[in-house]
C-alpha positions as CSV (number, residue, x, y, z in Angstrom):
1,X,20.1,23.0,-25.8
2,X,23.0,20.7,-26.9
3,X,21.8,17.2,-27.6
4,X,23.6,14.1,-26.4
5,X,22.4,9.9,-27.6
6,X,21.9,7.7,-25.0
7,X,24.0,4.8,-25.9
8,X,22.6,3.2,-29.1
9,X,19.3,3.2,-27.8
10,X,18.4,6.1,-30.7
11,X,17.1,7.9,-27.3
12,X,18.8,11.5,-27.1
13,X,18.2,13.9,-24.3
14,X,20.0,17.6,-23.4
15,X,23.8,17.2,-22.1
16,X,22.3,18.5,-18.7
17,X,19.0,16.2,-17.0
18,X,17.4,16.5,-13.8
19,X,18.3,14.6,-10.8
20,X,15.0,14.6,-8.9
21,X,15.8,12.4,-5.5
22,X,16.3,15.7,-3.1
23,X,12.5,16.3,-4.2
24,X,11.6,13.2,-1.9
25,X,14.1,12.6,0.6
26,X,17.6,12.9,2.2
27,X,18.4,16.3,1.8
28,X,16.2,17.7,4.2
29,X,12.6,18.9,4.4
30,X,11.4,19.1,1.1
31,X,7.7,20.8,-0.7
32,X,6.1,19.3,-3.6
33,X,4.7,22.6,-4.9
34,X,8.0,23.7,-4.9
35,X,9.6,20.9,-6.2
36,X,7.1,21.2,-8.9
37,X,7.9,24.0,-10.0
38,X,11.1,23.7,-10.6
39,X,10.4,20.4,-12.6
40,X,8.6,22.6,-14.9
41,X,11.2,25.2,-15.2
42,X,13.5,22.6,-16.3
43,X,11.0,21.0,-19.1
44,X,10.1,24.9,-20.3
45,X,14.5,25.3,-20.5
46,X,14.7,22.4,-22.3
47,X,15.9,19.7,-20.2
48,X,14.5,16.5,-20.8
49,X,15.7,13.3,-18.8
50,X,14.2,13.7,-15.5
51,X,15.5,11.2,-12.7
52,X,14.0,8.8,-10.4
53,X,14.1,5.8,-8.6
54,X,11.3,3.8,-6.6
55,X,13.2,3.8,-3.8
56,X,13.5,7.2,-3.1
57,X,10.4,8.7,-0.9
58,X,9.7,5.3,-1.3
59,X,7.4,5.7,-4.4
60,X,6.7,9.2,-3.3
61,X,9.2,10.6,-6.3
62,X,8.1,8.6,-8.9
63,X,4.7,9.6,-7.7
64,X,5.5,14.0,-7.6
65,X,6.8,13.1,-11.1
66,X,3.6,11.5,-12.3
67,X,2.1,14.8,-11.5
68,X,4.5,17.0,-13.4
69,X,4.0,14.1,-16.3
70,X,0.4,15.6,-17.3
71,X,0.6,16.9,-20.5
72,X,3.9,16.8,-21.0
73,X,4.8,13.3,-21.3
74,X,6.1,13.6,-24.9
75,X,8.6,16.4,-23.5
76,X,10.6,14.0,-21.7
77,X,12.5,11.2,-21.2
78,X,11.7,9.4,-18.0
79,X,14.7,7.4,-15.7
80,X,14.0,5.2,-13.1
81,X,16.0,2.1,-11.1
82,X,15.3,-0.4,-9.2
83,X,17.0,-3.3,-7.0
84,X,17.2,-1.3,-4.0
85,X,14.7,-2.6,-1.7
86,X,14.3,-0.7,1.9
87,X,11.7,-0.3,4.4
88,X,9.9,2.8,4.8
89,X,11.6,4.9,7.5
90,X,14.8,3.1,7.1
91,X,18.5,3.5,5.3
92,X,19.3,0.1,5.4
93,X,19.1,-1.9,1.9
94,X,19.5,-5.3,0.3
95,X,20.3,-5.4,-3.2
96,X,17.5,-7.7,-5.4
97,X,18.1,-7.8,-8.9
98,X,16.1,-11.5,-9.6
99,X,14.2,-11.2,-12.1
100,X,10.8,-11.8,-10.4
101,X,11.5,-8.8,-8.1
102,X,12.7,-6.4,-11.4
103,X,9.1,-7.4,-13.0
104,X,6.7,-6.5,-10.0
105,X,9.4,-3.5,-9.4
106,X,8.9,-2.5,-13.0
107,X,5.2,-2.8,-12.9
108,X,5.3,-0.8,-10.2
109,X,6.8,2.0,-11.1
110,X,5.0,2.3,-14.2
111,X,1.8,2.6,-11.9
112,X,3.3,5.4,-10.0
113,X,4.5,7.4,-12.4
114,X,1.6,6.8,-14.3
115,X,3.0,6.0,-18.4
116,X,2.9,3.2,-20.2
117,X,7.0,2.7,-20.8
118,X,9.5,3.5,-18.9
119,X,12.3,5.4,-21.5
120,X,15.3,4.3,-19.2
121,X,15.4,1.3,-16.7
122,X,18.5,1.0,-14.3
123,X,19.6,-1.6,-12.0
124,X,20.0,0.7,-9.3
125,X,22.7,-1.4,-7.7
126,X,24.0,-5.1,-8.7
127,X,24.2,-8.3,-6.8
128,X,26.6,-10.9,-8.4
129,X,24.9,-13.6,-6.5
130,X,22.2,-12.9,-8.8
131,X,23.1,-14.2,-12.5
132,X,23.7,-11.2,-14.7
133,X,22.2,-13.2,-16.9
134,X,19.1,-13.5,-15.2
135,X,19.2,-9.9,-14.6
136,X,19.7,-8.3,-17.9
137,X,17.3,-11.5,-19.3
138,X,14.7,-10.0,-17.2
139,X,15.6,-6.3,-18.5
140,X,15.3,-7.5,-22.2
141,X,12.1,-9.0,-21.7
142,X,10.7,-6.1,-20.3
143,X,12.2,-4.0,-23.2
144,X,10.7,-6.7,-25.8
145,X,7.1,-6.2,-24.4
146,X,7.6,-2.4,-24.6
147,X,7.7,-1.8,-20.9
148,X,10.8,0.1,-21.0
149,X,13.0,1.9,-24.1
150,X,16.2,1.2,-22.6
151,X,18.5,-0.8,-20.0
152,X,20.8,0.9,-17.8
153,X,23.0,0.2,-14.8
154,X,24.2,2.5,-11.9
155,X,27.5,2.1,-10.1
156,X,28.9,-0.8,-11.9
157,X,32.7,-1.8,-12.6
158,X,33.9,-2.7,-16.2
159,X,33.9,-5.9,-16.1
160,X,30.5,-6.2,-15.1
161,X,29.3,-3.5,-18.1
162,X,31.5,-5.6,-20.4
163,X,30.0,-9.1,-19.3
164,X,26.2,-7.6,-19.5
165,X,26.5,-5.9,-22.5
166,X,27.5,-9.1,-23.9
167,X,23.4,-10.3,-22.9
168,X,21.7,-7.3,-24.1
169,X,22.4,-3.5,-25.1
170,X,23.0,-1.4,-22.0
171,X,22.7,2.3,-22.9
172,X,23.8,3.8,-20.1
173,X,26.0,3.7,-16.8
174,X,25.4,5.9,-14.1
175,X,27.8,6.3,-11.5
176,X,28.7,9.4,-9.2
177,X,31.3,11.4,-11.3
178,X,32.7,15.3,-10.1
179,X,35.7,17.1,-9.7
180,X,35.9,14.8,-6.6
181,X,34.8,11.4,-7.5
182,X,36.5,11.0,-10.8
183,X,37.1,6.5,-10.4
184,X,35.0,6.5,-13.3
185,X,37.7,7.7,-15.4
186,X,39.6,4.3,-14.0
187,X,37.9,2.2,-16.7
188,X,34.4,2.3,-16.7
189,X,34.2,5.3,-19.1
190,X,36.7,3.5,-21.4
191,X,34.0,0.4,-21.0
192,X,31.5,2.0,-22.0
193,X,32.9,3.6,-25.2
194,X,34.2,0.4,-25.8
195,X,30.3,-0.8,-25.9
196,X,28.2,2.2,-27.0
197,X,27.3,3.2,-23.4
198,X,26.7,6.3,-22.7
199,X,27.5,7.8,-19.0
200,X,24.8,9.5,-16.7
201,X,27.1,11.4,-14.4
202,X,24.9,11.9,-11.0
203,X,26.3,14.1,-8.3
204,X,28.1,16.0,-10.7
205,X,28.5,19.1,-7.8
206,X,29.6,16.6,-4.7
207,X,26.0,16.9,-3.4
208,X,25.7,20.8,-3.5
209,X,29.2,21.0,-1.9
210,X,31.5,22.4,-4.5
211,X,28.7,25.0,-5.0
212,X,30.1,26.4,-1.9
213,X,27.0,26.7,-0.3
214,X,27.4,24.3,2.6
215,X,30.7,26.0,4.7
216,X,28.7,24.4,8.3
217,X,27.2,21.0,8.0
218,X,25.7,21.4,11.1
219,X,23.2,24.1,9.7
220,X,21.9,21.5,7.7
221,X,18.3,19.6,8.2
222,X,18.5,17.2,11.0
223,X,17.6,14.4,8.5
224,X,20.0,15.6,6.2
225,X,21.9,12.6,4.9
226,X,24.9,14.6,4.6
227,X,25.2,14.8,8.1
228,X,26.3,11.3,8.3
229,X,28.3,11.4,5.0
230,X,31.7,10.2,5.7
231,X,33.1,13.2,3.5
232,X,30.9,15.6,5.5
233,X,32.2,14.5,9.0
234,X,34.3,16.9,11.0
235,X,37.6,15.0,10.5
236,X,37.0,15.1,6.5
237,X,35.3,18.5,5.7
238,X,37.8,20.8,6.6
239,X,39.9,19.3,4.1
240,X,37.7,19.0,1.7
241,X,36.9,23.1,2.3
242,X,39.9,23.5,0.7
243,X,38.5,21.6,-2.4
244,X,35.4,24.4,-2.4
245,X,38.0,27.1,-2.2
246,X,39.9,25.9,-4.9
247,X,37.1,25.8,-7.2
248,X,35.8,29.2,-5.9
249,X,38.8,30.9,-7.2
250,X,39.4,28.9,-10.7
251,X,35.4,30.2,-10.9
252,X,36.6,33.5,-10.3
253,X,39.3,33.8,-12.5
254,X,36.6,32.3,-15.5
255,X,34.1,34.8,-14.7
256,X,31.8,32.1,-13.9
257,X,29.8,30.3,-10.4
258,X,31.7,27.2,-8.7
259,X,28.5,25.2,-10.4
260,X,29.0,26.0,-14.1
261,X,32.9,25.5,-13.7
262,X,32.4,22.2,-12.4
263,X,29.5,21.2,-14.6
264,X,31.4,22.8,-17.6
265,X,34.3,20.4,-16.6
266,X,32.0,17.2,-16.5
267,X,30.5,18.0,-19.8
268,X,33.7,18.4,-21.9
269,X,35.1,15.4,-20.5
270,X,33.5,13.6,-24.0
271,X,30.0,14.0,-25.9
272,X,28.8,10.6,-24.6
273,X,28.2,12.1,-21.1
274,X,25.2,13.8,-19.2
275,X,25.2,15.1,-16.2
276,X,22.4,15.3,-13.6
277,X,22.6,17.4,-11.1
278,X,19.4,17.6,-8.4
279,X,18.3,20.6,-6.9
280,X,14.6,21.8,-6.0
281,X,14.7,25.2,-6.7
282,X,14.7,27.3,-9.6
283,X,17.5,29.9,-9.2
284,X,19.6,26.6,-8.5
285,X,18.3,25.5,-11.8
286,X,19.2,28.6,-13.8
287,X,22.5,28.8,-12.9
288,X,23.2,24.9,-13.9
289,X,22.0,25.4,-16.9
290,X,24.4,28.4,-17.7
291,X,27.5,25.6,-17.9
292,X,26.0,25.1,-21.0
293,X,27.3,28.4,-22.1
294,X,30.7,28.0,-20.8
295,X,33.6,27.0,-22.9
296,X,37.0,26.0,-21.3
297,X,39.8,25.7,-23.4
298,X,41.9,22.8,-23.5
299,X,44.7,24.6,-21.3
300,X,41.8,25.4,-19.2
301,X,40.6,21.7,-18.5
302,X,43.9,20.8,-18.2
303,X,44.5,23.1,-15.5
304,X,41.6,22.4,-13.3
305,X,42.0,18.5,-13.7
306,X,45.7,18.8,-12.4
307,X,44.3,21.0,-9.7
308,X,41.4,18.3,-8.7
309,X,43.6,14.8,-8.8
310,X,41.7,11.5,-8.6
311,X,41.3,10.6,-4.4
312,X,41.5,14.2,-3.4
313,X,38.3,14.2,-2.0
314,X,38.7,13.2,2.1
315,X,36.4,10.8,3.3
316,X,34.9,7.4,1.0
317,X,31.7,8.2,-0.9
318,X,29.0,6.7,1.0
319,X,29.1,5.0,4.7
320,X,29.4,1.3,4.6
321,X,25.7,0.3,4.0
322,X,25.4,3.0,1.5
323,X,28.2,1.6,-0.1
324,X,26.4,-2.1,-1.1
325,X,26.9,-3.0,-4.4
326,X,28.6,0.1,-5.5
327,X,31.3,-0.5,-8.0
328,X,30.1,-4.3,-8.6
């Protein structure tokens, strides 16, 4: 499977990881023995950065992955955030990135999951009123004792990449990025190659919709967070349709699924990005991973980013509290 560095971290994982928050939470009910499987599948393809965070199941996906760990800990690269503190049964968040919180959420995590260093560490959001420099101090420190491989930050601007990678190394960004949320082409890709970073693109298929396979959002799970998604409400998603049909027939005409086109896309967009896309089952699984067989010329990828402009997509990204600290 093609090989792609993490920043200068001299980490490198496969071009395509494992987004692994739909195994815990907000897309519906969800099964650990299935989820477990697939988490397997993708280790025996090849993958190896699986995806996390503490706050998703609220320690419950760190904890499913803990499982998957045994005996195969030397197969993968682990990814987890934190900074996103909630209380169980609720959406609403503050942002804490001091570092006393970022140690006990550190210590944390490495309980759950069950390893003694974390490969990749994220601020899972960032709160200026916090000193970036007490932040990424805290970050460092925990890198320095061994606790984690690697610093990375989700969802910031480039300003904020260029001002923290001026206190310590930050080997990745990760940031939604698809055929309709391209801002990070907007200067925080051109931040990060400017620094060494590389980009962990998450939501790479627009949350399973430009897959096609959600034409009625109201056959989704009651608790479905995409039922409150601002580009999934009935004023936005018909528009958006026409985004899904679009890449339906540019799939089509490549002999290929909506999934692979799109992911295909992502992944030639430069070697310094990896895509994550989640899903919990296997067939989903297989066909992600045959982007990694598809080639698209460059008349090709010119052609489908013409077709998919920057702010196509109806509808902002998250609702407003989802939206807290995004693009700090």
């Amino acid at each position: 499977m093609q090989q792609r560095k993490i920043g200068l971290s001299g980490l490198s994982t496969a071009a395509l990881g494992l987004g692994c928050m739909g195994m815990s939470e907000f897309y519906g009910t969800t099964d650990d023995a299935q989820s477990l499987a697939t988490l397997e599948a993708a280790c025996d393809a090849g993958m190896t950065l699986f995806d996390t965070a503490d706050t998703y199941g609220f320690g419950h996906n760190e904890q499913l992955l803990s499982r998957f760990l045994q005996g195969r800990r030397s197969r993968v690269l682990v990814a987890t955030k934190c900074g996103l503190a909630r209380e169980p049964g609720s959406y609403a968040r503050r942002v804490d990135n001091s570092a006393a919180y970022i140690r006990q959420a550190c210590e944390a995590s490495l309980k759950r999951l069950g390893v003694d260093t974390i490969d990749l560490y994220y601020l899972h959001r960032v709160n200026l009123d916090t000193p970036l420099e007490e932040s990424m101090g805290a970050l460092a420190q925990l890198r320095q004792e061994g606790k984690i491989g690697a610093i990375g930050l989700c969802e910031v601007g480039p300003g904020t990449l260029l001002r923290a990678a001026a206190i310590a190394p930050v080997a990745a960004v990760q940031s939604e990025y698809s055929l309709w949320t391209r801002e990070p082409e907007q200067g925080v890709l051109a931040a990060c190659r400017q620094v060494g970073t590389s980009f962990v693109a998450y939501s790479p298929l627009g949350r399973g919709f430009l897959t096609g396979a959600i034409e009625d959002v109201a056959k989704l799970d009651a608790n479905d967070f995409r039922r409150f998604n601002p580009r999934f409400a009935d004023e936005n998603v018909s528009r958006n349709l026409a985004i899904v049909a679009l890449v339906r027939q540019l799939a089509q005409q490549k002999g290929c699924s909506p999934a692979q086109l799109a992911l295909a896309w992502l992944l030639a967009q430069g070697d310094d990005i990896i895509a994550i896309p989640g899903t919990r089952r296997i067939a989903y699984l297989r066909d992600n991973l045959g982007a990694l067989e598809l080639r698209l010329s460059t008349d090709e990828l010119a052609v489908i980013a013409q077709a998919f402009p920057p702010g196509l997509a109806a509808g902002a990204r998250y609702t407003d509290e989802g939206m807290k600290g995004v693009d700090a």
